[in-house]
TIMIDO-949030 format. One line per 2 residues: number of its first residue (from 1); their letters; for each residue x, y, z of C-alpha. Coordinates in nm, 4 decimals. Layout:
residues N
NUM) A) X Y Z | ...
***
This chain:
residues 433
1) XX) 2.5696 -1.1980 -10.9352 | 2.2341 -1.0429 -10.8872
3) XX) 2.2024 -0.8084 -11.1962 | 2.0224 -0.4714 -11.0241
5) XX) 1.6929 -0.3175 -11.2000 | 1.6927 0.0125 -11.3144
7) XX) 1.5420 0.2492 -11.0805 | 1.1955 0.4058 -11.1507
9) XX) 1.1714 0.7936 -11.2402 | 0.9401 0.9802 -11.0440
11) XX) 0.8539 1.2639 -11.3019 | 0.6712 1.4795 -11.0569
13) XX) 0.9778 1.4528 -10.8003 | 1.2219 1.5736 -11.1675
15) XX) 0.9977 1.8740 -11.1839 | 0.9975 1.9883 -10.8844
17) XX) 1.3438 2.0061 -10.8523 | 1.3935 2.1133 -11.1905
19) XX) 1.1624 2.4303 -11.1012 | 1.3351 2.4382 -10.7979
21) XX) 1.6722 2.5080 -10.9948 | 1.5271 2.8008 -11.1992
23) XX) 1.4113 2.9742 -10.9090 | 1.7278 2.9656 -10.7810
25) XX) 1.8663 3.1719 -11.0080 | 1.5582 3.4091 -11.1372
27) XX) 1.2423 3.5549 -11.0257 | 1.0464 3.4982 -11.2127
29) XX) 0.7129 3.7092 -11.2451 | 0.4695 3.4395 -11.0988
31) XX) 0.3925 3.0780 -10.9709 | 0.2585 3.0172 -11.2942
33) XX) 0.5111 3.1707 -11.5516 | 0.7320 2.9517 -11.2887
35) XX) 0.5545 2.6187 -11.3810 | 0.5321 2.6802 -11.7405
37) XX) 0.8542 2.7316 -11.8472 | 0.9527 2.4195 -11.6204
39) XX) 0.7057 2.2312 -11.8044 | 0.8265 2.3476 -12.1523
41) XX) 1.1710 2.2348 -12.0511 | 1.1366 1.9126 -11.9988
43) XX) 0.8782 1.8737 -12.3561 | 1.1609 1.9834 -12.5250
45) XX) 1.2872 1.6378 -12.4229 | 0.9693 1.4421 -12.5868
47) XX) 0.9758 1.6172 -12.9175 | 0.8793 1.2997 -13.1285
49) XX) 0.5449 1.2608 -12.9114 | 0.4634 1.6363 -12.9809
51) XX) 0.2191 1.7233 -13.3072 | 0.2940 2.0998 -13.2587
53) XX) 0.5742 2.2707 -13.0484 | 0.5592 2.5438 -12.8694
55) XX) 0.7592 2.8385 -12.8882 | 0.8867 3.0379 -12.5175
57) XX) 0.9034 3.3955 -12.5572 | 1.0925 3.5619 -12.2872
59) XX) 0.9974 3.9241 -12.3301 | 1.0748 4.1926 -12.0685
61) XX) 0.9942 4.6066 -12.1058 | 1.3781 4.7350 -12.0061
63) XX) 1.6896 4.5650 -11.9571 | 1.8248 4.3860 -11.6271
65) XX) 1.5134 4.1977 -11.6054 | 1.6479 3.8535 -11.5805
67) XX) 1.5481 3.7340 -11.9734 | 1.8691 3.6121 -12.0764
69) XX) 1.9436 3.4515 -11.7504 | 1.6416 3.2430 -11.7982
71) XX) 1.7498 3.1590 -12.1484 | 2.0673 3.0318 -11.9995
73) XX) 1.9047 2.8283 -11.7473 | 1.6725 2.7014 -11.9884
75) XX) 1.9745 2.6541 -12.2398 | 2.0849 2.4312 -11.9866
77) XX) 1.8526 2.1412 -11.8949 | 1.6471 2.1383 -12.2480
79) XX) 1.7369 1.8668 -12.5251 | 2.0150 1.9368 -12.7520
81) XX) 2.0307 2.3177 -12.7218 | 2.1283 2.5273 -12.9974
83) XX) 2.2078 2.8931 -12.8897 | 2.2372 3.1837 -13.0888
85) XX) 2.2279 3.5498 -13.0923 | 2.2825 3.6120 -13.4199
87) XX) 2.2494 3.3767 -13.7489 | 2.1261 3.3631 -14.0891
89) XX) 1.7971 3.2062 -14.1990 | 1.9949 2.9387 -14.4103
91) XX) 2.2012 2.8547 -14.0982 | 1.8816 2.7970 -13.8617
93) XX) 1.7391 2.6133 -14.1496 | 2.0040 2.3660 -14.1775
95) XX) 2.0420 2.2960 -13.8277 | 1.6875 2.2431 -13.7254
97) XX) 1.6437 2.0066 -14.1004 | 1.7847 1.6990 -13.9067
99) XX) 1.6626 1.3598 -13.7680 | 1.7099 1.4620 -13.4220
101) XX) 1.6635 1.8453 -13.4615 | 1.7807 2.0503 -13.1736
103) XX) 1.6027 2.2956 -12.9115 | 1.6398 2.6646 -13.0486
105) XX) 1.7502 2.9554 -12.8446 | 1.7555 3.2751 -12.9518
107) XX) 1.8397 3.5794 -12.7477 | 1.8218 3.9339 -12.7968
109) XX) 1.5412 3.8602 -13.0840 | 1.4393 4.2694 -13.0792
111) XX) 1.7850 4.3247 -13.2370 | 1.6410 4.0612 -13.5314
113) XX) 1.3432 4.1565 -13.5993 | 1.3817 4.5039 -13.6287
115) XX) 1.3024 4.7048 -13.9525 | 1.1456 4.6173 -14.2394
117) XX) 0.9586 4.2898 -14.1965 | 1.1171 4.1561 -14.5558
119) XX) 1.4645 4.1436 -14.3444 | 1.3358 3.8891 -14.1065
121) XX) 1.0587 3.7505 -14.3149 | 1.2728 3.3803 -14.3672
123) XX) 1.3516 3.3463 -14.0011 | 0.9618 3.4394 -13.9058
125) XX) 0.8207 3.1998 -14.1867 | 1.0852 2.9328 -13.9840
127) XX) 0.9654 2.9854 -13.6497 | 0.6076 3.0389 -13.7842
129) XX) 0.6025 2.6940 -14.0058 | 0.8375 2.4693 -13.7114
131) XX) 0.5239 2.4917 -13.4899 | 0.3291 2.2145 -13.6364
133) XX) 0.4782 1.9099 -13.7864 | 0.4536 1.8390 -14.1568
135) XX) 0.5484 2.2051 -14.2826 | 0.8812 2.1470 -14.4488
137) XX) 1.0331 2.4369 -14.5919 | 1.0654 2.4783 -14.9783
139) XX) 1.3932 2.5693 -15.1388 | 1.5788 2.4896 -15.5350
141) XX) 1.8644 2.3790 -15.5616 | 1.9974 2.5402 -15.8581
143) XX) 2.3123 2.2239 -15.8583 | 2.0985 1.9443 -15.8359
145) XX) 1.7906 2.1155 -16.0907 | 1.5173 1.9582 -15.7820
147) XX) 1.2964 2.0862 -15.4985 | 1.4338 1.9729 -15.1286
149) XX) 1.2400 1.9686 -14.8601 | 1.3626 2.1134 -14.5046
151) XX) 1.1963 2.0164 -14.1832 | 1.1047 2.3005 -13.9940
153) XX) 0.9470 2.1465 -13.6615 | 1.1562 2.2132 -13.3653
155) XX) 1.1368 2.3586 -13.0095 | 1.2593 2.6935 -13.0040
157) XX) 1.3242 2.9591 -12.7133 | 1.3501 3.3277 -12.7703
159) XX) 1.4167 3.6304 -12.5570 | 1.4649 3.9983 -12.5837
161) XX) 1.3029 4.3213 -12.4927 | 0.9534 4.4505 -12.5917
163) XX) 0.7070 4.2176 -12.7911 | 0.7919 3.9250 -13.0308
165) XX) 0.6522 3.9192 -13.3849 | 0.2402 3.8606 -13.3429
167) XX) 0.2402 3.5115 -13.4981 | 0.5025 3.3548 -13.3261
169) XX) 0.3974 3.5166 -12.9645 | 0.0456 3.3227 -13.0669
171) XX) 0.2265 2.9896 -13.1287 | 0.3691 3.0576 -12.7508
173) XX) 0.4489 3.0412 -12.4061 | 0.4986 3.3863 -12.3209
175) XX) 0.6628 3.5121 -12.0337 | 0.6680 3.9125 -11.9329
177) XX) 0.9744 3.9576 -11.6749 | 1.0083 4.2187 -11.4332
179) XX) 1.3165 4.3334 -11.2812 | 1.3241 4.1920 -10.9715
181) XX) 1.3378 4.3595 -10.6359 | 1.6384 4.5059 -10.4262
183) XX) 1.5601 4.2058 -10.1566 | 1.4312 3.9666 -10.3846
185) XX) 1.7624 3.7126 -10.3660 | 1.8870 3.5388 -10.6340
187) XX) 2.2348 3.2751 -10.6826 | 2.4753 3.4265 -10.9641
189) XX) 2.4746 3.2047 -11.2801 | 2.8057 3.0643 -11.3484
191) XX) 2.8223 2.8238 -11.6451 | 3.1632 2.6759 -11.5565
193) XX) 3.0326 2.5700 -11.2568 | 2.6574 2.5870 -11.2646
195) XX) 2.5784 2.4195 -11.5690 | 2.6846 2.1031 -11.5958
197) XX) 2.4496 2.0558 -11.2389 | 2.1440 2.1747 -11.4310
199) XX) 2.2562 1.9819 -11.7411 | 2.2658 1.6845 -11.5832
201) XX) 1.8713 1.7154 -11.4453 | 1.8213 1.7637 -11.7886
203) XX) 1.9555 1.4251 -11.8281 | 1.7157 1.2698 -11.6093
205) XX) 1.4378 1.3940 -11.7449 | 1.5262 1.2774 -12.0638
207) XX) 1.5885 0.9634 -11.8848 | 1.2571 0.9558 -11.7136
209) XX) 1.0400 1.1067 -12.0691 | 1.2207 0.8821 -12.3559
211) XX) 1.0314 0.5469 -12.2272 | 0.6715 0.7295 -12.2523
213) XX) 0.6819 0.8809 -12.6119 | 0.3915 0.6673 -12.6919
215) XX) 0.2532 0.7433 -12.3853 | 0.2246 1.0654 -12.4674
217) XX) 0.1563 1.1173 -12.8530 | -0.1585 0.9185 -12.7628
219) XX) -0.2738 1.0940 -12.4576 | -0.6014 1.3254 -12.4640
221) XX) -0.5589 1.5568 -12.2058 | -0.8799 1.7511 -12.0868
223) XX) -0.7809 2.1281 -12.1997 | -0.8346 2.4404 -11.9869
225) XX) -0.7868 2.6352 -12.3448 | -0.8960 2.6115 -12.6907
227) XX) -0.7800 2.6652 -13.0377 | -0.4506 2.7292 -13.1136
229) XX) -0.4018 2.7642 -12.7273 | -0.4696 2.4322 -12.7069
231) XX) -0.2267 2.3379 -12.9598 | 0.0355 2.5404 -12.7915
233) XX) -0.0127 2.3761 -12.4288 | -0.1240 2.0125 -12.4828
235) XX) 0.2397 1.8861 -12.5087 | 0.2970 2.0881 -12.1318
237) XX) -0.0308 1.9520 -11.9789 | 0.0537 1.6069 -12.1388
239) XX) 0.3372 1.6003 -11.9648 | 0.1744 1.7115 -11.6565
241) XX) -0.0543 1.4632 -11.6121 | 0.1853 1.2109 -11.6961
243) XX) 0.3903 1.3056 -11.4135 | 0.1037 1.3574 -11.1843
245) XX) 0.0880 1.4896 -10.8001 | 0.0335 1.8229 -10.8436
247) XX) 0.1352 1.9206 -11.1752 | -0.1875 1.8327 -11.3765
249) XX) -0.3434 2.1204 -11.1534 | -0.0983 2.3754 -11.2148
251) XX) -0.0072 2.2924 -11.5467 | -0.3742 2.3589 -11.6265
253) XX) -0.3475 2.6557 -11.3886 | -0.0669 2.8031 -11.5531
255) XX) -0.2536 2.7266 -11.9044 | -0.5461 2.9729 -11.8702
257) XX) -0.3868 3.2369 -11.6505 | -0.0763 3.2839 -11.9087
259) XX) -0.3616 3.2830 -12.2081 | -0.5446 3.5100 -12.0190
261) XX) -0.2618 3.7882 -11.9565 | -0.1768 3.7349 -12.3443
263) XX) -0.5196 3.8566 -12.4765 | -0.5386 4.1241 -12.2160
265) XX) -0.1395 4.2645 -12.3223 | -0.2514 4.1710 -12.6847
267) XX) -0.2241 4.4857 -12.9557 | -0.6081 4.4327 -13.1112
269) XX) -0.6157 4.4680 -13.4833 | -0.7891 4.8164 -13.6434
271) XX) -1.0542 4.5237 -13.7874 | -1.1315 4.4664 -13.4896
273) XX) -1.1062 4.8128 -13.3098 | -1.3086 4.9211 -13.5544
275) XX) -1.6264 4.6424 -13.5171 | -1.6394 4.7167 -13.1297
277) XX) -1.6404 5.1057 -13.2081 | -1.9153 5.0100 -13.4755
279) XX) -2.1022 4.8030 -13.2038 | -2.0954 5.1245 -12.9368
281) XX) -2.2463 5.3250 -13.2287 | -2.4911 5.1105 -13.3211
283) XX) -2.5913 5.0853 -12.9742 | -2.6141 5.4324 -12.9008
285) XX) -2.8128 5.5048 -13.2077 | -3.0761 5.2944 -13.0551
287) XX) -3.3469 5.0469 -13.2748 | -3.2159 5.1507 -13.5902
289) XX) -3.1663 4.8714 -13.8596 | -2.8994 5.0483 -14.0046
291) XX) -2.6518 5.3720 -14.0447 | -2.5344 5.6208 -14.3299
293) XX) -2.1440 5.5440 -14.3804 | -2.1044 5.9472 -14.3609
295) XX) -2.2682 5.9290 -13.9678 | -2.0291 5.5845 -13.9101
297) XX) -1.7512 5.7768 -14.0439 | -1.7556 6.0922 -13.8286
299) XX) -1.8532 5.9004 -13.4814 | -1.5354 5.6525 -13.6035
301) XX) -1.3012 5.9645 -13.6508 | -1.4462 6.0977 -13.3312
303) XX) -1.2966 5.8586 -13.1280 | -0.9741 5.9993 -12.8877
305) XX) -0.6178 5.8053 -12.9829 | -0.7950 5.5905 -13.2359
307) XX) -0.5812 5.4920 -13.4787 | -0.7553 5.5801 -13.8126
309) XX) -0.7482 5.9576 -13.7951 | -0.7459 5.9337 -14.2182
311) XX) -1.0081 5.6691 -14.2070 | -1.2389 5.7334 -14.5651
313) XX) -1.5471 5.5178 -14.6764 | -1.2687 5.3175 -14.9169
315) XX) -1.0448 5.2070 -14.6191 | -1.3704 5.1427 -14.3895
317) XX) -1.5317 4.9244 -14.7017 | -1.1702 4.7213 -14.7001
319) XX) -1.1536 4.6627 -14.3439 | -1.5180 4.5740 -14.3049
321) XX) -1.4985 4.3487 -14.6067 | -1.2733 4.1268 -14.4333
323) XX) -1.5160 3.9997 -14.1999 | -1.8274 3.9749 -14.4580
325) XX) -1.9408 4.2978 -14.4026 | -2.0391 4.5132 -14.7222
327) XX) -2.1836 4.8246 -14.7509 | -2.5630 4.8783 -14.9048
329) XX) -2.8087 5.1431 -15.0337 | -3.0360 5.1932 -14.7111
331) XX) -3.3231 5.4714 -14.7186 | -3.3872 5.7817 -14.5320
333) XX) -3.6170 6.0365 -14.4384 | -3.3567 6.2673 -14.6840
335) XX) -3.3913 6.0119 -14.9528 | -3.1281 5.6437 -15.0628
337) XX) -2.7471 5.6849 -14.9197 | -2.5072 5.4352 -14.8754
339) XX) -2.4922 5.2380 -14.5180 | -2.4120 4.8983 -14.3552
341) XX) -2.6933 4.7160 -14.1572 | -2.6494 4.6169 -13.8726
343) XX) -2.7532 4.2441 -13.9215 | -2.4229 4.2335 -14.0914
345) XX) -2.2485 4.2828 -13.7972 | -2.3581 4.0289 -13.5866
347) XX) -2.1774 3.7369 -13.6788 | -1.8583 3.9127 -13.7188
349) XX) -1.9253 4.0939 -13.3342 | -1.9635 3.7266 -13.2001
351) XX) -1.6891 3.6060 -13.3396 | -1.4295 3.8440 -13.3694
353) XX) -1.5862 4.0782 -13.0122 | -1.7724 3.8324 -12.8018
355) XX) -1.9997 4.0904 -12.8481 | -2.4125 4.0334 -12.8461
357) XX) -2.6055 4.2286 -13.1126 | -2.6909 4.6046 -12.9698
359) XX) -3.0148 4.5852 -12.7173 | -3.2176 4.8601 -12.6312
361) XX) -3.0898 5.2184 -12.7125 | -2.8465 5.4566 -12.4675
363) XX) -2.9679 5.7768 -12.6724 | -3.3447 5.8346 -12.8481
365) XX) -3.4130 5.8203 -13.1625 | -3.6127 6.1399 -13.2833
367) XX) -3.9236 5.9948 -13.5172 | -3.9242 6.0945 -13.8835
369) XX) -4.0816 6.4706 -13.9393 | -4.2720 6.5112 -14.2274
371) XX) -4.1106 6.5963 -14.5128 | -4.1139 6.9642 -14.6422
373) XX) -4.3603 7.1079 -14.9089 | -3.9951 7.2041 -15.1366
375) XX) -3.6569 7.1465 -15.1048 | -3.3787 7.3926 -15.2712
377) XX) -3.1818 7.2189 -15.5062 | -2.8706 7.0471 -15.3484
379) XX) -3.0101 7.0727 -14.9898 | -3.0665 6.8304 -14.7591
381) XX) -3.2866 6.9091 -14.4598 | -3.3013 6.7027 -14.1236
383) XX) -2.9595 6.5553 -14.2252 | -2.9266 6.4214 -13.9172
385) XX) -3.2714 6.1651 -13.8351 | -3.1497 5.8240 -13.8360
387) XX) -3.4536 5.6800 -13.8328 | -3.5089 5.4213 -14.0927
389) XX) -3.7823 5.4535 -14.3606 | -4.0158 5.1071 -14.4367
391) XX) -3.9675 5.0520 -14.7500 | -4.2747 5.0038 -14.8484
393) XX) -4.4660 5.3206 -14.7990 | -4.8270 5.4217 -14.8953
395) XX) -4.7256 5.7248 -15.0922 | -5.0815 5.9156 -15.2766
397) XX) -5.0649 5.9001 -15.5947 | -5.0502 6.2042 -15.8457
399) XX) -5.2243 6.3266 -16.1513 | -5.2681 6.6354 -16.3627
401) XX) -5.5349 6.7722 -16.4793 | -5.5637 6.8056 -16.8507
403) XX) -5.2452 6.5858 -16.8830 | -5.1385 6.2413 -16.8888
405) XX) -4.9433 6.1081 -16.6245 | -4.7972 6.2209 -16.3188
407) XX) -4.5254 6.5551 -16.3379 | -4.3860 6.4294 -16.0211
409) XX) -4.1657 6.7510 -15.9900 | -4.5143 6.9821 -15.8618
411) XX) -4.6280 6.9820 -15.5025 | -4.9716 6.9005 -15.4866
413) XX) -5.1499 7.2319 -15.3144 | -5.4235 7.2360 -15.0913
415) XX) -5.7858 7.1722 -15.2845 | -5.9210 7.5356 -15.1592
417) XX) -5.6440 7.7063 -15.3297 | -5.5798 7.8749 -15.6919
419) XX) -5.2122 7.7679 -15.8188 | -5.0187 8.0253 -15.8846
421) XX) -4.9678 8.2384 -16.2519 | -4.7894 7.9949 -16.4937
423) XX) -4.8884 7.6609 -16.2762 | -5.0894 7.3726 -16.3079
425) XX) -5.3378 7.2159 -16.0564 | -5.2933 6.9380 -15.9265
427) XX) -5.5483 6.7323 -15.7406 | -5.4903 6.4016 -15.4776
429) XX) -5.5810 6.0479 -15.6055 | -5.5985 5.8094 -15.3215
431) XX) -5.3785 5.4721 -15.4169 | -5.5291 5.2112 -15.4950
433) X) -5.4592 4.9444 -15.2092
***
């Protein structure tokens, strides 16, 4: 008897179908949120060939928009799924800490992480440390007096309404949902009878995936993304181009629009709020080399709906500090106050902005008037030129007659003029140069 060779897998032909199947029972809120979340399906079956693993976050504004029904599909067809909607840190710890450690699911994740961010802080850290391999988890154990070591690194699939914690939303896939339509069609999701279908494709694809783990933990792909982005979609685009046709194009597709929508939706820091607004005064104040804090203070807190409305030169100095940028004595017309360059900026506005230094000037700079024969005690006139002094000026030096030294608290008077009762002359001495 003729023993029969095992059929070939064609992995493009699994994901179509398999993206086929979700669509059948979501809408989902485009082609490429479509392809994604088929794509991290079927890495969750390839986990050993993965160095990080991406989290899916399944986010939607309002209920009845179709999040937990994509959960359950994707409960369905991914590796080992381990669903929860509720369950203690030491719980998720324990299950994930094994050889073959399953796919997480989590639904309703905005009843978790709600509060104070010490209640969730051990389930974060998890989700947070499980993205990369080699991040074990450290815990005592007070009955064997040693240190053990839990694995952390696991797929893991989370939905609920509004916005994921920040740092696990950057480790992922993120999906916004939209309630769907009144003729936008869907088929009702019945596990009883709808599951063990989609189960079973799940099957295959672990069928089809298990034989190229080498395959992929040594493949390079060419990445549309970079950065942790990159880390986050290389197992997906792997993948893709393993399977080939025309996955390697959307996968790659999918890669920068999702990344894209992310840093648009994205809640920027007050760091970084606060360099652009620094980088629109700056460039309004024209070719200056650098401002009071007092002037960066009051354009900052001039700002509609900013978010510093309490802002002080102590929380501006923190903030600032955290990108290398310190404050500094800087001289005016009025006399030394303290400032920030703007040189100081510029590495912190590429980096953090995308931002080029200030060119050219939206507003003009008034030049420096001369400075007044006497100033009242405690007054400052002209408070408001920016324009920077050279420090090096070519000041006249002073003398007096009949005394030696310079006062340097009289104003010289004119040459064809008597002081006054009680005051001594003095006379101009060009400086020596």
């Amino acid at each position: 008897m003729t023993r029969k060779e095992p059929t070939t897998l064609d992995g493009a032909e699994l994901l179509d179908r398999l993206r086929a199947t979700i669509r059948t029972y979501v809408i989902l809120p485009s082609n490429e949120a479509l392809d994604a979340v088929t794509l991290w399906i079927a890495a969750t079956h390839a986990l050993p060939a993965w160095a990080c693993a991406p989290r899916l976050v399944i986010r939607a504004p309002e209920k009845r928009c179709g999040k937990s029904r994509l959960l359950d599909v994707t409960e369905a067809a991914s590796y080992n799924p381990l669903m929860t909607v509720n369950a203690s840190p030491a719980a998720v710890y324990r299950s994930v800490g094994t050889d073959s450690p399953p796919t997480l699911l989590i639904d309703e994740y905005d009843t978790i992480f709600t509060g104070s961010a010490d209640t969730y802080a051990d389930l974060r850290g998890l989700l947070n440390a499980g993205h990369q391999r080699n991040r074990p988890a450290l815990r005592y154990n007070p009955n064997k007096d040693q240190v053990e070591h839990i694995p952390t690194f696991a797929m893991a699939a989370m939905a609920g309404i509004g916005p994921a914690p920040e740092t696990i939303e950057d480790r992922a896939v993120v999906i916004h949902m939209r309630r769907r339509r009144a003729r936008e069609k869907v088929q009702p999701w019945r596990i009883e009878r709808d599951r063990p279908a989609v189960a079973a494709l799940g099957a295959e694809l672990n069928a089809w995936l298990k034989p190229n783990h080498k395959a992929l933990r040594d493949a390079v792909p060419l990445m549309p993304v970079e950065d942790r982005d990159a880390d986050t979609w290389e197992p997906l685009i792997a993948l893709a181009d393993l399977a080939g046709g025309q996955w390697p194009i959307r996968a790659r597709t999918a890669a920068v629009a999702l990344t894209g929508a992310r840093e648009e939706r994205a809640e920027t820091s007050d760091g970084v709020k606060i360099l652009r607004s620094c980088w629109d005064i700056f460039n309004e104040a024209g070719a200056v080399t650098a401002l009071p804090t007092g002037h960066i203070l009051d354009r900052l807190k001039a700002i509609e709906d900013a978010p510093w409305s309490d802002l002080n030169a102590h929380r501006l100095g923190r903030l600032l500090r955290e990108f290398g940028i310190t404050s500094c004595n800087i001289r005016l017309p009025i006399g030394q106050v303290k400032g920030y360059s703007k040189d100081l900026f510029i590495d912190a506005w590429d980096r953090y902005c995308d931002l080029e230094p200030p060119q050219g000037s939206h507003l003009t700079v008034p030049s420096v008037p001369s400075v007044p024969a006497q100033l009242n005690p405690g007054t400052l006139q002209n408070a408001g030129t920016l324009q920077s002094v050279p420090l090096q000026d070519s000041v006249p030096g002073l003398t007096c007659n009949a005394t030696l030294g310079t006062l340097g608290t009289l104003t010289p008077a004119p040459l064809n003029q008597e002081p006054a009762h009680g005051q001594t002359k003095l006379r101009l001495v060009p400086s020596a140069e």
